[in-house]
FISE-749013 format. One record per residue (C-alpha): residue number from 1; chain; x, y, z. Coordinates in steps of 0.001 Angstrom, whole numbers, plus 500000, padded with zeros to 6 digits. Layout:
residues N
NUM,A,X,Y,Z $
...
END
This chain:
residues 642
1,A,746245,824194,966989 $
2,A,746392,823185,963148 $
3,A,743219,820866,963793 $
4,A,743110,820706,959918 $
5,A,745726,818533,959705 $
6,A,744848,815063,958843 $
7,A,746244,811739,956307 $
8,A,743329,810904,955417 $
9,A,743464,812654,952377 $
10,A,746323,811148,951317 $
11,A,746301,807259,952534 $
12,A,749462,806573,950835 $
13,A,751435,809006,952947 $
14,A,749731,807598,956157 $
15,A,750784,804033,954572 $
16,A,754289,805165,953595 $
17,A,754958,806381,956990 $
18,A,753710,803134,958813 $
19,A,756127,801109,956776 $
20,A,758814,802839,957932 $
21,A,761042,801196,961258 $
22,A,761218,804286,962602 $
23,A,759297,807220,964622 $
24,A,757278,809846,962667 $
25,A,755350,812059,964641 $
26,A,753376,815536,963672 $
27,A,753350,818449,965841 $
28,A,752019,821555,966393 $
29,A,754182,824414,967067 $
30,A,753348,824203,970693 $
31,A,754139,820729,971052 $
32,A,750714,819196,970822 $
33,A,750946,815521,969619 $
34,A,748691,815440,966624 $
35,A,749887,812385,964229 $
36,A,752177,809259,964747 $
37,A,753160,806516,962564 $
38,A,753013,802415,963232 $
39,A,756675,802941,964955 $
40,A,756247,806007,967463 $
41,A,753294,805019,968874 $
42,A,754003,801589,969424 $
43,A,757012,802738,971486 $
44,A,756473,806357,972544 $
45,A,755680,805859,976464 $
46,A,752945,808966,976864 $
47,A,750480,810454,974179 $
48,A,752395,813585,975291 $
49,A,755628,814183,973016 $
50,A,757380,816530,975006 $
51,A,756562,814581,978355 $
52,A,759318,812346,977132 $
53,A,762315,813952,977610 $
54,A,764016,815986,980386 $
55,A,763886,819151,981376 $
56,A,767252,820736,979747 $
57,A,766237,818337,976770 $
58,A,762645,819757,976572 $
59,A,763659,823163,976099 $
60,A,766309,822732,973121 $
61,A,763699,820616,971306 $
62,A,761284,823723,971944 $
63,A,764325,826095,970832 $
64,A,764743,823489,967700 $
65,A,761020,823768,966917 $
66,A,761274,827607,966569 $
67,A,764040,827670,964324 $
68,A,762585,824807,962045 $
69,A,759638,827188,961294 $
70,A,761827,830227,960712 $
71,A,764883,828264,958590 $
72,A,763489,825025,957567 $
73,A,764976,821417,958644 $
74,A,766571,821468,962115 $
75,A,768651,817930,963622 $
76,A,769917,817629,966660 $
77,A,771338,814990,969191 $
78,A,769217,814152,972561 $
79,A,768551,811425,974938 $
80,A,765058,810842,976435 $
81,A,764315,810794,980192 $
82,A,765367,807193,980507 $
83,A,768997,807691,978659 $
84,A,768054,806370,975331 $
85,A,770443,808271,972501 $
86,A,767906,809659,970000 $
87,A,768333,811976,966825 $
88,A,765765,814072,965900 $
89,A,764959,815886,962477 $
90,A,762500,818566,962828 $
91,A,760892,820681,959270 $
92,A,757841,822212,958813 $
93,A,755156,821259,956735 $
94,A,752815,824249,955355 $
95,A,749572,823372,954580 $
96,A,748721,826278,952762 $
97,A,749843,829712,953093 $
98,A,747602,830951,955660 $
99,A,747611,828194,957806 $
100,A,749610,827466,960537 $
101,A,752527,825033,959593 $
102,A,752889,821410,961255 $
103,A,755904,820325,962673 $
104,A,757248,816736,961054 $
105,A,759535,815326,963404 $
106,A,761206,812264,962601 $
107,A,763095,810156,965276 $
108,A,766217,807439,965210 $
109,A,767300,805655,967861 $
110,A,771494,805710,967695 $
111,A,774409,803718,969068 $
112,A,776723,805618,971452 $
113,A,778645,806858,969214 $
114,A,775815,808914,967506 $
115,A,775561,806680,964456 $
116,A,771585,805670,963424 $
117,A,770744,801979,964376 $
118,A,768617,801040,961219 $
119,A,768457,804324,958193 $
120,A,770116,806981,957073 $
121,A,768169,809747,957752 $
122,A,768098,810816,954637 $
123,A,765628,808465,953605 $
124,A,762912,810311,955973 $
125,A,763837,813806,954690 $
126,A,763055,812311,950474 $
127,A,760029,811058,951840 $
128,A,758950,813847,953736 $
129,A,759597,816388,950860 $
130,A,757446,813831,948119 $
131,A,754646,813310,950446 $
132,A,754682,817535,950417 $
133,A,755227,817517,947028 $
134,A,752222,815343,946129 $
135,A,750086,817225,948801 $
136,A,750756,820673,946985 $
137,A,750342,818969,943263 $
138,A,746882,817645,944769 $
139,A,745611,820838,946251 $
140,A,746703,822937,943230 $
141,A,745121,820727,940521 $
142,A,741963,820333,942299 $
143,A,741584,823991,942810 $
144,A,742373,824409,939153 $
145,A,740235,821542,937748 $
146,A,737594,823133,939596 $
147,A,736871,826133,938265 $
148,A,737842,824278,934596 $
149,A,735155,822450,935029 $
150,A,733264,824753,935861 $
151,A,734122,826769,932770 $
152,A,733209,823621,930507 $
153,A,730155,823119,931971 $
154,A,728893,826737,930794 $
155,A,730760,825990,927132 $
156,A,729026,822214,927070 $
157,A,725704,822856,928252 $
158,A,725489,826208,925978 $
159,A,726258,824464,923349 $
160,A,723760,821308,923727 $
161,A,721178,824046,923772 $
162,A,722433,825453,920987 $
163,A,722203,822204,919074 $
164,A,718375,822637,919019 $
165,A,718863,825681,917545 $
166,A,720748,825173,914602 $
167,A,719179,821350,913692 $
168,A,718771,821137,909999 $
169,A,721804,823908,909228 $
170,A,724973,821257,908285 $
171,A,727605,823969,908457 $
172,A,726209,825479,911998 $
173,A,726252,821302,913196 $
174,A,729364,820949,912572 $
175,A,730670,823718,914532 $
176,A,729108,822617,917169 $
177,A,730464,819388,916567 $
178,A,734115,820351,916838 $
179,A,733819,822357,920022 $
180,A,732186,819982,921849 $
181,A,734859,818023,920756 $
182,A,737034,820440,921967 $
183,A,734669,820440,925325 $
184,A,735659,816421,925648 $
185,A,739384,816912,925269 $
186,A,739265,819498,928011 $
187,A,737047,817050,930296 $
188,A,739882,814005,929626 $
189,A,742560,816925,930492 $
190,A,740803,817833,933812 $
191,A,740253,814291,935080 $
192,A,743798,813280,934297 $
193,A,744905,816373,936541 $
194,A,742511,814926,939218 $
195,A,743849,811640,938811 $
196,A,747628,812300,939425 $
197,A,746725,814256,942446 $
198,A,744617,811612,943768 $
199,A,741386,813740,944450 $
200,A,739174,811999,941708 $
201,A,735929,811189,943727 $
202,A,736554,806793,943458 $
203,A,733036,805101,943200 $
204,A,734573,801729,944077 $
205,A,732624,797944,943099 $
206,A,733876,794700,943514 $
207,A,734558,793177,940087 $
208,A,735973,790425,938765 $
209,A,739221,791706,936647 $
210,A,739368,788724,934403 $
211,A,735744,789569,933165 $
212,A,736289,793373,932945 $
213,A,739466,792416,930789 $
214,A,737747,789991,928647 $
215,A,734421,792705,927851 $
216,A,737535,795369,927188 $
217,A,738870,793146,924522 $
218,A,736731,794814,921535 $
219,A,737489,798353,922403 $
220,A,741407,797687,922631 $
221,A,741671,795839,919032 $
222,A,739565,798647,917427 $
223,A,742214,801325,919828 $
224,A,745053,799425,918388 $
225,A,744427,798893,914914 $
226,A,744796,795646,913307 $
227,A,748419,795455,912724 $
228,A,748761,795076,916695 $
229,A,747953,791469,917896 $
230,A,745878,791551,921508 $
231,A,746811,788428,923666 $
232,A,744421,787970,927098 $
233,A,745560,785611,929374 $
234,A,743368,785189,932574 $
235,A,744288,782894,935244 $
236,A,741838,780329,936984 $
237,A,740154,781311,940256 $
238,A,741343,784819,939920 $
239,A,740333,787004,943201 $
240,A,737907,789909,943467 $
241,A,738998,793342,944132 $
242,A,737317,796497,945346 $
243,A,737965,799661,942519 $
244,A,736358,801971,940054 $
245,A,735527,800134,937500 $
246,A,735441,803476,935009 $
247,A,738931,804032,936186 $
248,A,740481,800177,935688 $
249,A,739060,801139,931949 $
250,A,740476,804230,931767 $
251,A,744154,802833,932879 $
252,A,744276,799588,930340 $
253,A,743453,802150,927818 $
254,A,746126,804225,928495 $
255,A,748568,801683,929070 $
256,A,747666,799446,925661 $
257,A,747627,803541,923650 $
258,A,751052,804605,925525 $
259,A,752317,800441,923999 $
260,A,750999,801186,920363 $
261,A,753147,804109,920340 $
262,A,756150,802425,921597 $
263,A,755771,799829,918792 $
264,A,754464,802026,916064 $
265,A,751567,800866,915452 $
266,A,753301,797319,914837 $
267,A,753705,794443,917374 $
268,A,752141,792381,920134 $
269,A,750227,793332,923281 $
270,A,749463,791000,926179 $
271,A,747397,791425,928813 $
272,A,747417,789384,932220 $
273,A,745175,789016,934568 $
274,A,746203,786679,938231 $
275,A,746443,786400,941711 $
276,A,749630,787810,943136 $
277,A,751055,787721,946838 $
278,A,753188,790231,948020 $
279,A,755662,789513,951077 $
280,A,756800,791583,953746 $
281,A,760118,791575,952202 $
282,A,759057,792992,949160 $
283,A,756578,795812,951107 $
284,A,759400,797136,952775 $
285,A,761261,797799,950243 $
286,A,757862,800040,948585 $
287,A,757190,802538,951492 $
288,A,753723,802825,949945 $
289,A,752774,798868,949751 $
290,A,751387,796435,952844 $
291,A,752058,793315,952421 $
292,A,749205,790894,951314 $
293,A,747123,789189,948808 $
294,A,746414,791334,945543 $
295,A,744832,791373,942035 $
296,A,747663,791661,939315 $
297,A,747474,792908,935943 $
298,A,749990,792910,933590 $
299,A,750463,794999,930096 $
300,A,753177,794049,928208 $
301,A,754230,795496,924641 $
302,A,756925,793962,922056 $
303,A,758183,798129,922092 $
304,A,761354,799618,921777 $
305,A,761742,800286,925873 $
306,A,762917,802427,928045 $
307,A,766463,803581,928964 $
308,A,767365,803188,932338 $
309,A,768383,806119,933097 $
310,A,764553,807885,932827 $
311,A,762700,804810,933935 $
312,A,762224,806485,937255 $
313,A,760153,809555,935543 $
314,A,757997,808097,933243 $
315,A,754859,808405,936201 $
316,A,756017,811944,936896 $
317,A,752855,814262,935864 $
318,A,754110,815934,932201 $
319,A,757061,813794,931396 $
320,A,756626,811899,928268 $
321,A,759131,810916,925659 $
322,A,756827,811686,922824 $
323,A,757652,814429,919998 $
324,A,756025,817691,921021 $
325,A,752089,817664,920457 $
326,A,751780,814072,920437 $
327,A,751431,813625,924528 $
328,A,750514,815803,928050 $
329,A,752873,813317,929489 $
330,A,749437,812722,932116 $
331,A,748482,808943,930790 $
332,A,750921,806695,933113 $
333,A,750883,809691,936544 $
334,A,747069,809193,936298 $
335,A,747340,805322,935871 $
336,A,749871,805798,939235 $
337,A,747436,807917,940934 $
338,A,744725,806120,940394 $
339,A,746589,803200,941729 $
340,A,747827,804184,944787 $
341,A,744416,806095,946121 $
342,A,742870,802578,945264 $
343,A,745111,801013,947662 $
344,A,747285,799313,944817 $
345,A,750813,799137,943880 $
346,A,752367,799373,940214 $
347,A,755861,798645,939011 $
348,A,757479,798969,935710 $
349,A,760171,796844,934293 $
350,A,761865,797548,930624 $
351,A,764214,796099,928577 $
352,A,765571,798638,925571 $
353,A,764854,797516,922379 $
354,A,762962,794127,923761 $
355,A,759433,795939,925463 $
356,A,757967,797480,928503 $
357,A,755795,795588,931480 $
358,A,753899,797597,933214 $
359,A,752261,795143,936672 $
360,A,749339,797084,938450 $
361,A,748200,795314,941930 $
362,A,744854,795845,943380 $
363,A,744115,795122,947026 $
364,A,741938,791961,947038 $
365,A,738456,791672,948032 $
366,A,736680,788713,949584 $
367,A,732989,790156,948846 $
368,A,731269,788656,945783 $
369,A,730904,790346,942510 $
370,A,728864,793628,942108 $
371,A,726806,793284,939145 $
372,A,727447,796836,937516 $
373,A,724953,798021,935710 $
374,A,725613,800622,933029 $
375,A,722719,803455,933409 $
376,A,724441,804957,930113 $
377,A,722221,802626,927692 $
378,A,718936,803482,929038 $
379,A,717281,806003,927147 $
380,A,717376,809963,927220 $
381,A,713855,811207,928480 $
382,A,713027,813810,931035 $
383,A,710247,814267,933084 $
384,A,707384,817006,934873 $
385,A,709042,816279,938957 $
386,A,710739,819737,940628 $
387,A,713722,820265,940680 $
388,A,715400,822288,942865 $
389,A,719101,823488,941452 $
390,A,721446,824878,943770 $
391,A,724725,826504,942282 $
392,A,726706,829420,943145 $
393,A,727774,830095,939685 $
394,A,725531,832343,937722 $
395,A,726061,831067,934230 $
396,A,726807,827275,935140 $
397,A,723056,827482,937219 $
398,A,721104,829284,934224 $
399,A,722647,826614,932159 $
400,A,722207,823632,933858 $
401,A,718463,825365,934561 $
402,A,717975,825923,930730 $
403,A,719175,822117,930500 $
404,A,716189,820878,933052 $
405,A,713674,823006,931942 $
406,A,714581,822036,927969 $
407,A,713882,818032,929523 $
408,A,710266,818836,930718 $
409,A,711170,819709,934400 $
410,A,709643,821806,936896 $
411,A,713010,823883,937834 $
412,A,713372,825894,941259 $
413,A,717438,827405,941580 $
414,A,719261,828541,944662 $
415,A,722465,830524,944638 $
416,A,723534,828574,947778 $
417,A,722315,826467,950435 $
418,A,720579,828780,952581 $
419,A,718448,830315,950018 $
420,A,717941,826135,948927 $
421,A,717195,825719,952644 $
422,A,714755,828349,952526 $
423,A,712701,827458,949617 $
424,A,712707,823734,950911 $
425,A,710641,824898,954225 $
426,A,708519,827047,952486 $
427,A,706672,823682,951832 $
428,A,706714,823307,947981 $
429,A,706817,819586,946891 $
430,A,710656,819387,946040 $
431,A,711409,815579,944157 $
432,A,715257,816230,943448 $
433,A,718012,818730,944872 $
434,A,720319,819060,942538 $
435,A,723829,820543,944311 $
436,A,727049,821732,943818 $
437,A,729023,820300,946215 $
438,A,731559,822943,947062 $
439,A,729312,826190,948002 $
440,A,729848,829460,949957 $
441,A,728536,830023,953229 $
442,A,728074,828073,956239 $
443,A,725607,825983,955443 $
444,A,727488,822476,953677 $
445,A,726078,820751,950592 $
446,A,726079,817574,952713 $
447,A,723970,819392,955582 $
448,A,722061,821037,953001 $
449,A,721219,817477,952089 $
450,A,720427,815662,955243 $
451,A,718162,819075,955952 $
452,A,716106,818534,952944 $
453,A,715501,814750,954043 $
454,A,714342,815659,957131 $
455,A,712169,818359,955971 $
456,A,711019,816208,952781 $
457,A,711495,813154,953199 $
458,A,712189,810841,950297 $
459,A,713757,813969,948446 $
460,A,716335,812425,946151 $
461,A,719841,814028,946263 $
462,A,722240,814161,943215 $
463,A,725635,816385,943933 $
464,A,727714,817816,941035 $
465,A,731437,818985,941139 $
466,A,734493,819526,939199 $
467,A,736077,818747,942679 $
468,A,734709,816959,945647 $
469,A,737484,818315,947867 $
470,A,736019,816572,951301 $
471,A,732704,816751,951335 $
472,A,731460,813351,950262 $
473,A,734654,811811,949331 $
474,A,736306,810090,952350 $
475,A,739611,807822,951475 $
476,A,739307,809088,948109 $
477,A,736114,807334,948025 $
478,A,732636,808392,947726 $
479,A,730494,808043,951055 $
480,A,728202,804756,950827 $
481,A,724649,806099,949348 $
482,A,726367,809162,947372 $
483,A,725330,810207,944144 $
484,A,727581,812109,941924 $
485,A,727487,813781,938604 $
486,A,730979,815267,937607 $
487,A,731237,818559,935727 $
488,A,731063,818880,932991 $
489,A,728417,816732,931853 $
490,A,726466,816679,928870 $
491,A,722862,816965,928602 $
492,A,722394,812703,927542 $
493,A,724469,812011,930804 $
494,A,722087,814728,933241 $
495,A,718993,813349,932050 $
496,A,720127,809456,932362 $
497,A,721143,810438,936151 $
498,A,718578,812727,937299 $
499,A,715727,810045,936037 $
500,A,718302,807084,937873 $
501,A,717922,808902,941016 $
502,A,714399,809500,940702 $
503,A,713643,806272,939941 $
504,A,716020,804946,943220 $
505,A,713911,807015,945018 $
506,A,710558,805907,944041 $
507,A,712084,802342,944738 $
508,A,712818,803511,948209 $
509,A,709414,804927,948783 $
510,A,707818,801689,947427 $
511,A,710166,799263,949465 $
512,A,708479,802004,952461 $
513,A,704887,801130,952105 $
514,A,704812,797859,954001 $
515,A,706796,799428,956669 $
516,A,703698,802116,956889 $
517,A,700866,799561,956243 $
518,A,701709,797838,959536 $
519,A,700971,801104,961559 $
520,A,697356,800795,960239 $
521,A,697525,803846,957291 $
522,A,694478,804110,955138 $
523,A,695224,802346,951589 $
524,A,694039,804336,948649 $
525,A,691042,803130,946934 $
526,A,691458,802121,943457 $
527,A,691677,804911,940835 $
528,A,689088,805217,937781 $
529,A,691150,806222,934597 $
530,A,690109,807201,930951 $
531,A,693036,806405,928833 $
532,A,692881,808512,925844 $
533,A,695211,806651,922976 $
534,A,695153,806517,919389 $
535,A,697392,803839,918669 $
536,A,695552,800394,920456 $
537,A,698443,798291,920922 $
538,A,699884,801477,923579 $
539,A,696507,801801,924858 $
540,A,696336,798182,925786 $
541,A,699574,798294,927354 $
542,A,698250,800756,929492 $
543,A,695294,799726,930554 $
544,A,697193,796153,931721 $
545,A,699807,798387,933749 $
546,A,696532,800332,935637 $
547,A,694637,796758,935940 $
548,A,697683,795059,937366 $
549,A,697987,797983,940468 $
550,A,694207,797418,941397 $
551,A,692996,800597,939335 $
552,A,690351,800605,936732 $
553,A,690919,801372,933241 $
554,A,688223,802689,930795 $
555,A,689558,803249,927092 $
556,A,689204,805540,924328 $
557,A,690584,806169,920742 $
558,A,690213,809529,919794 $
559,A,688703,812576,922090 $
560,A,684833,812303,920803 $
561,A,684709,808634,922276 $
562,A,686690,809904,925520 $
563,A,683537,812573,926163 $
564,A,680896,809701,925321 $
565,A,683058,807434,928293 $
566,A,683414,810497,930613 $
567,A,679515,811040,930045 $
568,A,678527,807106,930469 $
569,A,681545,806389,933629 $
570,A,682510,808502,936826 $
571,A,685917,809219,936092 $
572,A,688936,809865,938827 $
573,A,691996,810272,936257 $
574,A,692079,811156,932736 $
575,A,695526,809849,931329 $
576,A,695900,811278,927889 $
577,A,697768,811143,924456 $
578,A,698741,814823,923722 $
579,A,698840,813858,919822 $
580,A,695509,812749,919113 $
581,A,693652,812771,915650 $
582,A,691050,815174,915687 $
583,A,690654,816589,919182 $
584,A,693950,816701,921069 $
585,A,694508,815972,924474 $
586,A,694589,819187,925703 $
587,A,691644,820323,924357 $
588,A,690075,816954,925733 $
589,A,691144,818110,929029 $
590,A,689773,821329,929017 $
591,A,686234,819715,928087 $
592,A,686017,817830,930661 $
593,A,687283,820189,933036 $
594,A,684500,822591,932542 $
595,A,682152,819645,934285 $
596,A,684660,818448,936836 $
597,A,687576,821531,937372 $
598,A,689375,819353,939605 $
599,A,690275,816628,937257 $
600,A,693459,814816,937828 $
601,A,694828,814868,934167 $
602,A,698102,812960,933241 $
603,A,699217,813634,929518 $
604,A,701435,810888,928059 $
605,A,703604,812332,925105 $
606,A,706877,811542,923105 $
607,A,707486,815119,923521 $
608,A,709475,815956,926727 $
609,A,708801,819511,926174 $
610,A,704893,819514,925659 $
611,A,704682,822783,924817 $
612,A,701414,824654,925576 $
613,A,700896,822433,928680 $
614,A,700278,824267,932347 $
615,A,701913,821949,934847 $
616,A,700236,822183,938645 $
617,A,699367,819650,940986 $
618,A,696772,818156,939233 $
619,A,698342,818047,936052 $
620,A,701577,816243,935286 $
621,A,703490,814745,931505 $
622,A,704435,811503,931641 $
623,A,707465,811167,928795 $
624,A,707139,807779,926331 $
625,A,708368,805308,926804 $
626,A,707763,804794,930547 $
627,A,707004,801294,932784 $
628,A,704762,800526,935751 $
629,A,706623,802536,938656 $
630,A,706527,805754,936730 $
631,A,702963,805363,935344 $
632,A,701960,804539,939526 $
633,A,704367,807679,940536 $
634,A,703339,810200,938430 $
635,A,699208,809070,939375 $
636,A,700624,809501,942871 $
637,A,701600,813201,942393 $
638,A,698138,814721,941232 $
639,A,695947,812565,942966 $
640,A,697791,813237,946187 $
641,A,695501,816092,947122 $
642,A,692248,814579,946801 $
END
């Protein structure tokens, strides 16, 4: 049985084929009932497709299943067991070339003279054939934006290192320079290929469109140029909808840059936002639309148009009308894919020589507004947790290693998840697995996962892929809880994410402690700590942040008046400025080490590598600037032993 046969991978098929007045039904080779539309099932009498015919009937379906597999599309005239005239089309649909293929029946009830009641069978046959067509387009340009991605990752992250390397030489920067560029062009190339295949991993919020068009209103004028006049025209009480909010972006960009072209750089652009309801009259004319209550936005241009006559390609993947080297031809098949895994609907409508509309529907959404925060402006810092890296690619895991290890992490690697699993029961303190989604073996990334929470709990989890495949995308959605770094990524965008998933976990562990209070668990007494800071104004900052969790703070300026405190005060944590005048914090350390070895020492530094630091338990770097939850955290860590 072809178990792996399923539409939830493609929700517009499913969708496309429930709109339809007429039966659709998978099968496997053997008969087994394993998929049917809205139609069939409402009117096929038993779960069992071959149940419903006769005997004589039975066996020339059977004989018509065998020669669809061999030769393609097979018809043929029958009656079921009660009478009813019925014709059947039977082709196979190959899921890949190993697998076994899946029978696509399609069924019309006909008058007694043979004729179809309602459609031309024709109709199912186009639709069959697309949906395959879009299924093998999918699978091919996720395999191959895969391993892309994987291939820009090693370019990208080699290079970021390299940028280290070469500060202060101009000619060497600028080299660099122009092939990360070329690194980003190849990223935009890979995620339009994802797009049009609808396999990009969706990270859906509910946002208000008006407001998302109105903050996009500065980045399209400076897009457009100033000879192109930007109208925005929002309706009142415009609905919610549920989408990616990166991807809305990403399609009024492409659809205001593919309208500057078709005026020249000259004209007028409006942009719409409203409410729209779509009748049943209208869905059934769009297999791939339900009927309902959507979010509309409109992009019109003051362009020359488009002829009739290729208005129906213009979303194809690689048709543009562009001079060659101006266009992939990718920018409106994303915008469609994008689209129609989101649930939506978009239409085009053109006059030649007057403009081009192009009217994208969302589904809408009756949940209030998700206030999106954009983890891009915090700061880059890094950080002393462990890290354990699990990749099967040699050179993108030494990279992404180098990467982590260059941002002050503690880095442990895996080629796959067994070996992960392994090193995750041997009982060292793990704070983040970092995983590729799509490994070898039979141990899963997402099992890989849930092991590590059970082992360590309140382990933080961040996947990476170029392609999510199944794993944790569902519906072409990410599962609820899921975090996600796409390849490639630069080395800005790993450390923003790694510390955002840190810090969700700490926030998680936190939100924990009442939960563990009320089964009676021994508080920890307040902490003694010598703050060792040059600079008074940090110092004082510091000392409020320690007072403020309970914990006693004893200051000093400069190393000589940290021994004099250390020699005057029982000390429990010495929390240190690396750069001090004089004396440095290390050396500090090591002084007052030789009277108390097992000193918990916390260095504070602007310098996320801290060279000539050894990190163990009891020591850990805390990277400026930092706030309450990571001062309390990183305490945590090296006092946890005592």
């Amino acid at each position: 049985m072809p178990s792996s046969f399923a539409l939830q991978d493609h929700a517009l098929i499913s969708r496309s084929f429930d709109a339809v007045p007429y039966g659709i039904v998978a099968l496997s080779t053997a008969g087994e009932l394993l998929y049917a539309n809205a139609w069939a099932a409402a009117r096929l009498p038993s779960d069992d497709f071959l149940a419903v015919w006769g005997d004589e009937t039975r066996k020339r379906i059977v004989d018509a299943f065998s020669r669809s597999v061999d030769e393609g599309l097979a018809t043929l005239e029958v009656a079921s067991a009660d009478g009813t005239p019925w014709r059947l089309s039977v082709e196979p649909w190959r899921g890949g070339t190993d697998a076994e293929p899946v029978l696509m029946v399609s069924l019309l009830p006909t008058r007694s003279d043979g004729e179809p009641v309602d459609f031309a069978l024709g109709l199912t046959q186009d639709q069959l054939r697309q949906a395959q067509k879009m299924d093998a387009i999918g699978k091919l340009t996720g395999g191959v934006a895969h391993d892309f991605n994987n291939l820009l990752q090693v370019i990208s992250g080699n290079l970021q290192l390299l940028s280290a390397d070469v500060a202060g030489n101009a000619r060497a920067e600028r080299r660099v320079a122009n092939a990360m560029a070329g690194v980003t062009r190849g990223t935009k190339l890979a995620a339009q290929l994802l797009a049009f295949g609808r396999r990009q991993p969706l990270a859906p919020k509910v946002v208000n469109i008006g407001r998302f068009v109105r903050d996009m209103d500065e980045l399209l004028r400076r897009a457009l140029g100033e000879a192109i006049e930007v109208e925005t025209v929002v309706a009142g009480g415009l609905w919610n909808t549920l989408v990616d909010p990166g991807n809305v972006e990403n399609a009024l960009l492409n659809l205001a840059l593919n309208a500057r072209d078709a005026m020249e750089g000259r004209g007028k652009l409006t942009i719409e936002a409203g409410n729209a309801l779509l009748d049943a009259t209208y869905a059934a004319a769009h297999g791939d639309l339900r009927p309902g209550q959507y979010v509309m936005i409109a992009v019109t241009d003051t362009g020359t148009g488009i002829p009739a006559e290729i208005i129906d390609q213009v979303f194809e993947p690689f048709f543009t009308t562009k001079p060659e080297g101006r266009g992939t031809g990718l920018g409106l098949s994303m915008v469609y894919g994008f689209v129609k895994q989101s649930g939506g609907h978009v239409k085009i409508y053109s006059e030649p020589g007057h403009g081009t509309t192009v009217k994208i529907y969302l589904p809408r959404s009756t949940q209030s507004e998700d206030r999106v925060v954009d983890i891009e402006e915090e700061g880059v810092r890094g950080g002393d947790e462990t890290i354990l890296v699990v990749e099967d690619d040699d050179a993108v895991r030494e990279t992404v290693v180098a990467m982590l290890g260059d941002l002050g992490y503690r880095v442990l690697k895996a080629r796959d998840a067994e070996s992960a699993l392994s090193i995750i029961e041997s009982g060292i303190a793990i704070d983040l697995l970092f995983t590729d989604v799509v490994m070898p073996g039979p141990l899963r990334s997402p099992e890989l996962a849930r092991k590590a929470a059970e082992r360590q709990p309140g382990i933080g989890v961040l996947f990476t892929s170029g392609y999510t495949e199944n794993a944790i995308v569902h519906g072409g959605r990410l599962d609820e809880g899921v975090e996600l770094l796409s390849k490639p990524y630069t080395r800005d965008q790993l450390a923003r994410r790694v510390r955002n998933v840190l810090a969700t976990r700490l926030r998680r562990t936190q939100d924990a402690l009442p939960m563990a209070s009320a089964t009676a668990t021994p508080v920890p007494p307040p902490m003694r700590v010598l703050v060792v800071e040059d600079d008074a104004l940090i110092r004082m900052s510091i000392c409020e942040m320690l007072e403020s969790r309970g914990h006693m703070a004893f200051e000093a300026g400069d190393g000589h008046e940290a021994l004099r405190v250390y020699n005057a005060q029982p000390i429990d944590v010495l929390l240190a400025d690396v750069g001090l005048p004089g004396m440095n914090g290390v050396e500090v350390a090591d002084r007052l080490r030789e009277q108390q070895p097992e000193l918990p020492v916390l260095y504070a530094t602007g310098d996320h590598t801290a060279n000539g630091i050894q990190r163990d338990e009891r020591t850990a770097i805390l990277v400026k600037p930092y706030g309450v939850a990571d001062l309390m955290d990183a305490i945590g860590r090296i006092t946890r032993a005592t």
